[in-house]
C-alpha positions in Angstrom: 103.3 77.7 -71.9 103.6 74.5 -69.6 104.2 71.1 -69.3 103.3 68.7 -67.0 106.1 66.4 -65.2 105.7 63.1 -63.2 108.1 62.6 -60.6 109.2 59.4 -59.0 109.6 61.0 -56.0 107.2 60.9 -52.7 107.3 64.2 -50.7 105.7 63.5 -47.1 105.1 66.9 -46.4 104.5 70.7 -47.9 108.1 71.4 -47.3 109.7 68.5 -48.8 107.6 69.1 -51.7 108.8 72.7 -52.2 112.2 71.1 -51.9 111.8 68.7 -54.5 110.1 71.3 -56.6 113.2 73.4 -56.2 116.3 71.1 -56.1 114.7 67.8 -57.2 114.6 65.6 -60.4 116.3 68.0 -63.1 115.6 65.2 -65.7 112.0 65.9 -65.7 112.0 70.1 -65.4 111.7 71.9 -69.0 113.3 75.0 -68.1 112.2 76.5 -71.7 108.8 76.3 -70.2 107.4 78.9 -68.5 105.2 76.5 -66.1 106.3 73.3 -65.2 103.2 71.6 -63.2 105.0 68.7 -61.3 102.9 65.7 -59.6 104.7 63.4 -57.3 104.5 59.9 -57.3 102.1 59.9 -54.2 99.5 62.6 -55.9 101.1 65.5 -54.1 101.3 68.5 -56.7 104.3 70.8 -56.8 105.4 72.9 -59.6 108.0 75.5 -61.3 106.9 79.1 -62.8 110.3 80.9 -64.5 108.2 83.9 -64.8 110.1 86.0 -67.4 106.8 85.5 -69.5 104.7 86.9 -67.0 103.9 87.8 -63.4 104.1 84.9 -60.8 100.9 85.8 -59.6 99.5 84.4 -62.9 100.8 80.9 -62.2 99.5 81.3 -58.6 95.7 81.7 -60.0 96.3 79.3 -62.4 97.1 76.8 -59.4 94.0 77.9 -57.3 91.8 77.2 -60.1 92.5 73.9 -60.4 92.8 73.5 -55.9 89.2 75.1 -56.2 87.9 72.7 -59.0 89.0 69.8 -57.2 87.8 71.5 -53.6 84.2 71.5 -55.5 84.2 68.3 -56.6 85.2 66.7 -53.4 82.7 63.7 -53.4 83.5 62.5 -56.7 87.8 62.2 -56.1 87.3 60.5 -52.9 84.9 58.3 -54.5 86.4 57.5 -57.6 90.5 56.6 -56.4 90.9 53.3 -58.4 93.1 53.3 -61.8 91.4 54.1 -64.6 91.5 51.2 -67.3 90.2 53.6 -70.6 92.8 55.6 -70.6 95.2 55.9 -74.0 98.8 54.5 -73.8 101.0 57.6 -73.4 103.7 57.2 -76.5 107.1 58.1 -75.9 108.7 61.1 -78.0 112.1 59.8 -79.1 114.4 62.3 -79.7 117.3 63.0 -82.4 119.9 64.5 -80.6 123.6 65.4 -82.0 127.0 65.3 -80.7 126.3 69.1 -79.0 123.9 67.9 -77.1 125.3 64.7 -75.7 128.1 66.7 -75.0 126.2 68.6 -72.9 124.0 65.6 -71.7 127.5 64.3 -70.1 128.3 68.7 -68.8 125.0 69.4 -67.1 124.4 67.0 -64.6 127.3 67.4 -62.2 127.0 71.0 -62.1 123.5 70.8 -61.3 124.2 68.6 -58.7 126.8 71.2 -57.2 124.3 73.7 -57.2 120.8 72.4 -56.3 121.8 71.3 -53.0 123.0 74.4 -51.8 119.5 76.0 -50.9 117.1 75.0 -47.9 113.3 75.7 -48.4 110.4 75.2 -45.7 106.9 76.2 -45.6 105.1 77.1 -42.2 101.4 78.4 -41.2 100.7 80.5 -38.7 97.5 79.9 -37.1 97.3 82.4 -34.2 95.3 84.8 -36.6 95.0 85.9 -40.6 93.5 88.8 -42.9 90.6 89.5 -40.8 92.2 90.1 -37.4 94.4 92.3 -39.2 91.9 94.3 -40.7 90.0 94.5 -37.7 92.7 96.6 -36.7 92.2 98.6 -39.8 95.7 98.0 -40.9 96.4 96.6 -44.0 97.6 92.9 -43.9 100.8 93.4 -46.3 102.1 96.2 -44.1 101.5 94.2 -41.0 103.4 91.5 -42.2 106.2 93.7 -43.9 106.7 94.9 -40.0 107.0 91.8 -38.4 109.5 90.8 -41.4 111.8 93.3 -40.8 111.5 93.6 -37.0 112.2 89.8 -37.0 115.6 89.9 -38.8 116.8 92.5 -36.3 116.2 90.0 -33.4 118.0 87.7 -35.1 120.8 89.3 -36.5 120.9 92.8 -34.4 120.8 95.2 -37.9 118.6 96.3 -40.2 118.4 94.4 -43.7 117.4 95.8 -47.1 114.8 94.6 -48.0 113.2 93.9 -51.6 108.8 93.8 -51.8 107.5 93.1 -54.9 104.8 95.6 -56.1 102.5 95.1 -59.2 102.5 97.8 -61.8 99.7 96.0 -63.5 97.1 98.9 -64.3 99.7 100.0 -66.8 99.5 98.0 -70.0 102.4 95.7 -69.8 103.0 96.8 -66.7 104.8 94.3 -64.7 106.5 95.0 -60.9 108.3 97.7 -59.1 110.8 97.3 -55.9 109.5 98.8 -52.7 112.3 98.8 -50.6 110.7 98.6 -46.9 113.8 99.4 -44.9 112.9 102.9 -44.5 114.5 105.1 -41.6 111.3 104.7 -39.6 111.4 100.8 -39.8 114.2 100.7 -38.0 113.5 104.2 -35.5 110.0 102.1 -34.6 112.3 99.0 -34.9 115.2 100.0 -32.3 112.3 101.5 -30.0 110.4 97.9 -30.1 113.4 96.4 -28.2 114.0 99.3 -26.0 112.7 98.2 -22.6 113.2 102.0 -22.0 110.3 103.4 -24.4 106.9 103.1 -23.5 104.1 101.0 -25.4 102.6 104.4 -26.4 105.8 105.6 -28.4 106.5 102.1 -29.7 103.0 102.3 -31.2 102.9 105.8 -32.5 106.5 104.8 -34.0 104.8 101.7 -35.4 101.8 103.7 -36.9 104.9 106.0 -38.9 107.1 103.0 -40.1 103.5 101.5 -41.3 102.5 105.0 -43.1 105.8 105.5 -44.8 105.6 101.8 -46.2 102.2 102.5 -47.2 103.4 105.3 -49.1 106.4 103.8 -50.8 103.7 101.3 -52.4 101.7 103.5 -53.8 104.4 105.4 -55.4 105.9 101.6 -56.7 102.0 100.5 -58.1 102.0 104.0 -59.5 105.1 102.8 -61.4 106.9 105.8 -59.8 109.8 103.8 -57.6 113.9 103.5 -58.4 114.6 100.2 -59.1 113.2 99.5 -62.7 114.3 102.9 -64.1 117.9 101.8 -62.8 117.9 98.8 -64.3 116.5 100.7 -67.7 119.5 102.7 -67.4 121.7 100.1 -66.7 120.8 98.2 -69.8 120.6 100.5 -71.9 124.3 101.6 -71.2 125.0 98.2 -71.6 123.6 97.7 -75.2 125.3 101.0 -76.5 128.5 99.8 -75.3 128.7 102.7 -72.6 130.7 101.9 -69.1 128.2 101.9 -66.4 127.8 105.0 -64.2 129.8 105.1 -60.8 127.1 104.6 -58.9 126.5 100.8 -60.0 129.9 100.5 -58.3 129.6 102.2 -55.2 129.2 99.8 -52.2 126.4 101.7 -51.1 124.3 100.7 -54.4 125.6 96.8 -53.2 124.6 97.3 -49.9 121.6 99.2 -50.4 119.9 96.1 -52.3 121.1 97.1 -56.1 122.4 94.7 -58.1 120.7 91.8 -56.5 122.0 92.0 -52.9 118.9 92.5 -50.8 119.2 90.6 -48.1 115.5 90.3 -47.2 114.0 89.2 -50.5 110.0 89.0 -50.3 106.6 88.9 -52.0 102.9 88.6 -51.1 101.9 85.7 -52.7 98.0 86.9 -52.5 95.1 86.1 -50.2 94.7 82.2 -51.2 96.0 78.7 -49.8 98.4 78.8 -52.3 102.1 79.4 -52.4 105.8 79.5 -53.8 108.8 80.5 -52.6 112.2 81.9 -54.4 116.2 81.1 -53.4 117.8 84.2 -51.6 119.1 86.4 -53.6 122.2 86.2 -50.9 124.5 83.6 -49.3 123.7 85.2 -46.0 119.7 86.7 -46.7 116.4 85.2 -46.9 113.4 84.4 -49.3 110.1 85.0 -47.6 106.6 84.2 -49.6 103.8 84.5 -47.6 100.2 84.3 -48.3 97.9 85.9 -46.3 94.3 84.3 -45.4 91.1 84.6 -43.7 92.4 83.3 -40.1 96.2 81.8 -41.1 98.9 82.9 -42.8 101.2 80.8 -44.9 105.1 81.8 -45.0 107.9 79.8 -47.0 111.8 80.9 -46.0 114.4 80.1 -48.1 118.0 80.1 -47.1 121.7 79.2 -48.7 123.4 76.3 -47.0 126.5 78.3 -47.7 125.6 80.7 -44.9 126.8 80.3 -41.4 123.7 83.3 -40.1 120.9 81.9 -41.2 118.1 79.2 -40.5 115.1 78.7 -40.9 113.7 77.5 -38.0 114.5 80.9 -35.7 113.1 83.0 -38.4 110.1 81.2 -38.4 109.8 81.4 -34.5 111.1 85.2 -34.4 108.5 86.1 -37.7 105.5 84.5 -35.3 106.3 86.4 -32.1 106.6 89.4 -33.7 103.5 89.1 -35.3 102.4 88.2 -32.2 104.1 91.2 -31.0 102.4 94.1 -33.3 98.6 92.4 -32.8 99.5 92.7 -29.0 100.9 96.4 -29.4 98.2 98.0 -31.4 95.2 95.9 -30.1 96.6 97.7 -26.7 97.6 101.2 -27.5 95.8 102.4 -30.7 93.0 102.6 -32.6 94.7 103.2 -35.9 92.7 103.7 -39.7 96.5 103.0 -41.9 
């Protein structure tokens, strides 16, 4: 299920550690496990979930019960930080290896290399407000930061973006994830309206107050395991396995540009409502991976973007995602007194 990796390597802060966690020392990742739990060189923890097993949300828990062990026993770690002398010898596993493998020993490495330095990674916290400020406004904390997602890649890049949420179709046995896809024809009416010095705070609100109702809806229909996405991709594969040339539609550029096939350009996912969090690579050269977890009075965001691409960074999202959150507290705390 896991395996536990120490790394030479001394991350000095959050981000760096996602980095390394990401792009670092392939020599001590086990990528037939489903968990690698990674601890740094200077105590800082990091760690891998290929999640094909199960949902990333299980790995998430799993961290959190060990940050909340440790959070209760507080006293005795900081009293007890000398090297213990009781402790068994590890002994090394020596492995037989054939010709194949050296082979590939001798393959792997530079490609690796090419690849794992093509992604930037960066973890941020808001601190201006969290879940409860939210909910004060009776909105529900996803949503809110679903809006300010998609009306921060418009500032930045002056068009909407399809955009990929995860949704858990876990009351089903076996039930896994669904795609909501939040760029909805009201996102981006309520969006356009936003920057329109033009419309009035009590349009831009009601506008809001539809974009947030719609998304609402598309995630109960996606938890209800009644979204596109998955029976697409059923359909896909099964075509595939019988031999049978996919339908036209997988082709059209509208699918590609819609967010089939892997092409959303806004790739996201509520990591829950805990200090802990992951992040993913964009599933574009030119699109973003957004994580966020959402907590009491902060919320935690990683981006992700491909060096490759010449339109994104970082940074500005981060500064356009906190104004606009900054934006929609402003706008309903103002204009509305809304129950979504």
């Amino acid at each position: 299920m896991f395996v536990l990796c120490l790394d030479d390597a001394m991350p000095q802060s959050n981000s760096e550690a996602l980095h390394f966690s990401l792009t670092g020392d392939y020599s001590c990742r086990w990528p037939d496990k489903s968990m690698n739990i990674i601890i740094y060189k200077n105590g800082i923890p990091g760690g891998i979930c290929d999640h094909s097993a199960f949902d990333g949300i299980v790995s998430m828990l799993a961290t959190f019960f060990v940050d909340f062990a440790l959070r209760e026993d507080i006293d005795y770690w900081e009293s007890n930080t000398d090297i213990r002398e009781d402790l068994e010898e590890p002994i090394e596993i020596e492995f037989t290896v054939d010709e194949y493998i050296m082979d590939e020993m001798k393959r792997v490495p530079p490609l690796l290399d090419s690849i794992k330095n093509q992604f930037m990674i960066e973890k941020e916290e808001f601190k201006d407000f969290g879940k409860e400020a939210i909910q004060s406004l009776k909105i529900h904390p996803d949503t809110f930061v679903q809006m300010a997602i998609q009306l921060s890649y418009y500032k930045l890049h002056s068009r909407p973006a399809p955009c990929y949420e995860t949704a858990s179709t876990r009351m089903f046995y076996n039930g896994r994830t669904e795609t909501v896809r939040t760029c909805t024809t009201e996102v981006v009416t309520w969006i356009r309206a936003m920057l329109d010095s033009s419309v009035n705070d009590k349009q831009k609100t009601k506008l809001l107050l539809e974009a947030i109702k719609k998304h609402n809806e598309l995630m109960e229909l996606a938890k209800r395991n009644e979204g596109c996405d998955r029976h697409l991709f059923g359909l896909a594969c099964a075509a595939f396995e019988e031999g049978i040339d996919s339908h036209h539609m997988f082709k059209d550029p509208l699918y590609t540009k819609s967010g089939g096939g892997g092409n959303f350009i806004l790739s996201t996912s509520l990591s829950g409502y805990l200090p802990i969090i992951g992040g993913v690579a964009p599933m574009c050269d030119d699109g973003y991976g957004v994580f966020y977890s959402i907590c009491p009075k902060s919320i935690f965001v990683t981006i992700s973007i491909s060096r490759k691409s010449f339109e994104t960074s970082t940074i500005k999202f981060y500064h356009t995602l906190f104004e606009s959150l900054n934006n929609i507290r402003c706008l309903l705390e103002s204009h509305s007194n809304p129950k979504l």
